[in-house]
C-alpha positions, 0 to 999 in steps of 0.5 A: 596554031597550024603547026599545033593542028598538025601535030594533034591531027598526025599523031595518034599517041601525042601527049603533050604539045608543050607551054604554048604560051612560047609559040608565036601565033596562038591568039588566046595568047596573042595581047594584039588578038581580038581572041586574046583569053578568050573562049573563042580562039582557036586554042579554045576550040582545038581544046574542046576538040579535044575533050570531045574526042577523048584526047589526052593532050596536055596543051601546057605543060612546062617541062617534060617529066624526068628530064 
């Protein structure tokens, strides 16, 4: 999630991040977290960041278009 908060902190035009399920450390993903599919976890909370600030991230996309 550090590296997820960076990416959304320093790039104003970020709009995709990627299928997060494949990075390693994200606790809404993590089967050993006690946040696991939780809304409590730190992916839930940088979501709900997001949609208060008008961010137009797209945190589970597969592929990218055209490619």
């Amino acid at each position: 999630m550090e590296s997820v908060n960076y990416f959304v902190d320093n790039f104003p035009k970020l709009t995709a991040v990627g299928n997060l399920r494949n990075w390693k450390f994200i606790d809404y993903y993590d089967c050993n977290s006690v946040n696991f599919y939780k809304s409590e976890s730190e992916l839930s909370e940088l979501k709900r960041r997001s949609k208060t600030n008008n961010w137009n991230i797209n945190y589970d996309m597969e592929t990218l278009p055209g490619v």
